[in-house]
C-alpha positions as CSV (number, residue, x, y, z in Angstrom):
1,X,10.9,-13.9,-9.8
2,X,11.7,-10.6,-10.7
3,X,11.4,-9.6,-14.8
4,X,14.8,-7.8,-15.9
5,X,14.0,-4.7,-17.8
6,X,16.7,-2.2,-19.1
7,X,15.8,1.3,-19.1
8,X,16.7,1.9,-22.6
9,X,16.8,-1.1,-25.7
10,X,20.1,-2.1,-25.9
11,X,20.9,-4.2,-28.6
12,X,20.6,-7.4,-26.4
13,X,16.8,-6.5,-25.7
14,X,15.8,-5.6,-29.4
15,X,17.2,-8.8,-30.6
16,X,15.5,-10.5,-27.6
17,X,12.0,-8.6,-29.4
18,X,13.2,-9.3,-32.6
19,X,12.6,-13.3,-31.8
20,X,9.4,-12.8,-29.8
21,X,6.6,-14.2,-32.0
22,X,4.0,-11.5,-32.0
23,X,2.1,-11.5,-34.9
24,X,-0.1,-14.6,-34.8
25,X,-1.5,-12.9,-31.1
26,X,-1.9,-9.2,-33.1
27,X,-3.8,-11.4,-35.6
28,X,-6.2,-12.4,-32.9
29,X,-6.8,-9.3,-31.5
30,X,-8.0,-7.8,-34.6
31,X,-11.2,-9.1,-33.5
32,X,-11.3,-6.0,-31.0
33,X,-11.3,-3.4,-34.2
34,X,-14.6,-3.3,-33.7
35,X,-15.1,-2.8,-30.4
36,X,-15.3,0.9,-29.7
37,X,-13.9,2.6,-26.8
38,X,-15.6,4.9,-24.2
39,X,-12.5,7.5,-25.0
40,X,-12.8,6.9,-29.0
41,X,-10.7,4.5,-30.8
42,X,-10.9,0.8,-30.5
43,X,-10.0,-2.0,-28.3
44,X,-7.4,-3.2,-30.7
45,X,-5.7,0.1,-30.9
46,X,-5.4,0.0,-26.9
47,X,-4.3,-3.3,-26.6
48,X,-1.3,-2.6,-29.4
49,X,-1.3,0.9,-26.9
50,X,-0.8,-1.4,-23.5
51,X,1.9,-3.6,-25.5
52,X,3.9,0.1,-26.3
53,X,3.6,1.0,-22.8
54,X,5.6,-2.3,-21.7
55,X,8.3,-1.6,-23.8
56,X,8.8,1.8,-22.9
57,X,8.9,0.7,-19.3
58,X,11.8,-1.5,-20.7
59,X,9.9,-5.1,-20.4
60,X,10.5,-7.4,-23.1
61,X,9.2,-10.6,-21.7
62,X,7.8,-12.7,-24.9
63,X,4.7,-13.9,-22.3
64,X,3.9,-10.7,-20.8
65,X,3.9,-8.5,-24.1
66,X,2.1,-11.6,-26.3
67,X,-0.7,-11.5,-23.3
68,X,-0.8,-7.1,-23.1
69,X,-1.9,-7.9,-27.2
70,X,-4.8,-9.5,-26.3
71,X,-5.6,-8.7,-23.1
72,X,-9.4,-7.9,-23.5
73,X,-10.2,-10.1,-26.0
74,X,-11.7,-12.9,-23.5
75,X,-13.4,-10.0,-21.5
76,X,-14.9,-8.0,-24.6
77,X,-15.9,-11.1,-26.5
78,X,-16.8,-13.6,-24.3
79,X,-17.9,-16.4,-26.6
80,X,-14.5,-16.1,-28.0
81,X,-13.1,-19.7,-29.0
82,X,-10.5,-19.6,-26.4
83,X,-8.4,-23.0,-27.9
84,X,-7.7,-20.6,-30.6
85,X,-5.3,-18.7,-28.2
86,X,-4.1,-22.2,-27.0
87,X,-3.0,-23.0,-30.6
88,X,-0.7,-20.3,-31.4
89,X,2.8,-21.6,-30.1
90,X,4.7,-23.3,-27.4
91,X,3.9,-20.2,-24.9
92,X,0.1,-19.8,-25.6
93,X,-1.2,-21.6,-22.3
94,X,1.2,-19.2,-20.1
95,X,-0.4,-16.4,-22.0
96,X,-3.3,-17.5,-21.7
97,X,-3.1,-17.7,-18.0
98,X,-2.1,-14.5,-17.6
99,X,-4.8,-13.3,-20.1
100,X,-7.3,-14.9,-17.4
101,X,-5.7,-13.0,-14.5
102,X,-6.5,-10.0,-15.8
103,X,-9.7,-10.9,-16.9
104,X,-12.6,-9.2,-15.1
105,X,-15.4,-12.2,-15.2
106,X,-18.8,-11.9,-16.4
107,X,-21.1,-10.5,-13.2
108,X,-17.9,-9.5,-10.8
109,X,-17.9,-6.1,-9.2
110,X,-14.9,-4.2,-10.4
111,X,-13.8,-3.4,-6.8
112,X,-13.1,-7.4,-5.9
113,X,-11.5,-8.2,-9.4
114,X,-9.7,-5.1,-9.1
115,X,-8.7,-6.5,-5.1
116,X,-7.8,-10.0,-6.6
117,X,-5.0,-8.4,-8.4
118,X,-3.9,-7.1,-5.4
119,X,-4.0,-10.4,-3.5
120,X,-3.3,-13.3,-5.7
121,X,-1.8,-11.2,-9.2
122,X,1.1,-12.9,-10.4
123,X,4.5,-10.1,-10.8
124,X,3.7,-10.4,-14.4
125,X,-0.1,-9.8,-14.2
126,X,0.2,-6.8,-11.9
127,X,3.0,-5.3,-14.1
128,X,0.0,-5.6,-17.5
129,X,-2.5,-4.2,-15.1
130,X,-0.2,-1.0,-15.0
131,X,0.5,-0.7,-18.0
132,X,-3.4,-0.9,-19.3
133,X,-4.0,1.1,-16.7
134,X,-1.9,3.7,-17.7
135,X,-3.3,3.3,-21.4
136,X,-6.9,3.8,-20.0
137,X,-6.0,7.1,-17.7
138,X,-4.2,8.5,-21.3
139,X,-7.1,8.2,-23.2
140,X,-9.3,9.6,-20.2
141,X,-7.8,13.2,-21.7
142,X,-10.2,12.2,-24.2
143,X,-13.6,11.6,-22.0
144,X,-15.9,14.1,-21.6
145,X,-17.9,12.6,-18.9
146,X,-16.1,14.2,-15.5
147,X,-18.0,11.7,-13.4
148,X,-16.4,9.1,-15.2
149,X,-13.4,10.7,-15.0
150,X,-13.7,11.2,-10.9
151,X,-14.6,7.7,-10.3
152,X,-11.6,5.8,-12.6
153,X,-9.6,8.3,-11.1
154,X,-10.3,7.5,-7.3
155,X,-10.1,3.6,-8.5
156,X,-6.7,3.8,-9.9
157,X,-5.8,5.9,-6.7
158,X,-7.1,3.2,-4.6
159,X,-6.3,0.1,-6.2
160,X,-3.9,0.5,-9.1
161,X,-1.7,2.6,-7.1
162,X,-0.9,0.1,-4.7
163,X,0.2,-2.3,-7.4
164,X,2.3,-0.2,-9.2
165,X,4.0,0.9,-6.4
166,X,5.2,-3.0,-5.8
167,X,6.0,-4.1,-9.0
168,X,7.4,-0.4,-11.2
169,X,8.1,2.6,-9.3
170,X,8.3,4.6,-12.7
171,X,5.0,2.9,-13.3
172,X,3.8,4.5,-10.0
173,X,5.0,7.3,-10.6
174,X,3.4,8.0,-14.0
175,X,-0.2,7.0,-12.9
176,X,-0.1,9.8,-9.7
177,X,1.0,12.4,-12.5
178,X,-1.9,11.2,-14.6
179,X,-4.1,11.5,-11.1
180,X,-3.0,14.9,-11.2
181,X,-3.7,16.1,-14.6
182,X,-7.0,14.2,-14.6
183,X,-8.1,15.7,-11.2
184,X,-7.3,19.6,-12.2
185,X,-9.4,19.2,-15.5
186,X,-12.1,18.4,-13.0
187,X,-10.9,21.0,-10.8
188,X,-10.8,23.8,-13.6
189,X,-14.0,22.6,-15.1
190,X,-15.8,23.5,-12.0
191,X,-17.3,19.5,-11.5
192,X,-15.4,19.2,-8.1
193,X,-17.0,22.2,-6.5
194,X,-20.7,21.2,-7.8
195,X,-20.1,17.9,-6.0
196,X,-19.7,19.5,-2.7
């Protein structure tokens, strides 16, 4: 099932976010505020950050953007009481499915939760995975570790690309472009050339 997006809010879409009932799920992931992240910031700003980046892309799905709010908070607090997020309304349990499919489990290499997305993602959970994605590689302007940098560079290259490029072509597009700037900062630093 494809989600409908339009490129700009119309009035029909801010009404449609108007009745989405977000605040209970902000509530929630307050918990991340003290979480920090490796770019600076918190994991509450980033998931508020992943949430912005949906509805610039135009999607204002009440599941998807309820689940982009609290996306990490099962994988950076892992004793979190997860019937709490099955409380909250009528929609919690589809969040919280799609909060789980995006949820790299305790002791699972990156590569094959990264490569489950690929395989078995749900349209919805591929489409989040972009959008945090494209949250991370923003903040990366702020990392000052250029092997970091190189290596979530050549992972969104390998495995985030191929998402985006089947679910949001803008999404696709933006990622490469973030390839790009991230890649010449390594370039201009001189870190490629000392790898070789």
């Amino acid at each position: 099932m494809q989600i409908e997006k339009p490129m700009q809010m119309n009035k029909q879409a801010m009404l449609q976010l108007k009745g989405i009932y977000l605040a209970p799920y902000m509530q929630l992931a307050t918990a991340l505020i003290g979480k920090s992240r490796h770019a600076g910031g918190n994991m509450f700003r980033h998931q508020i950050d992943t949430m912005g980046i949906l509805i610039d892309y135009g999607y204002i799905d009440s599941v998807l953007l309820k689940a982009a709010v609290i996306h990490d908070l099962i994988e950076d607090i892992p004793d979190y009481n997860r019937n709490v997020i099955l409380e909250v309304d009528s929609e919690a349990p589809l969040v919280y499915d799609l909060v789980l499919e995006v949820t790299k489990r305790e002791g699972q290499l990156k590569n094959d939760y990264l490569k489950g997305i690929i395989d078995h993602g749900s349209e919805k959970a591929k489409i989040l995975k972009c959008a945090d994605r494209i949250s991370n590689m923003i903040s990366l302007g702020f990392v000052t570790k250029p092997d970091f940098i190189e290596r979530y560079c050549d992972e969104t290259e390998y495995f985030i690309l191929p998402i985006a490029l089947e679910v949001d072509y803008n999404m696709y597009q933006e990622l490469i472009s973030l390839i790009i700037t991230r890649k010449k900062y390594l370039e201009d630093s001189g870190y490629l050339d000392r790898q070789k």
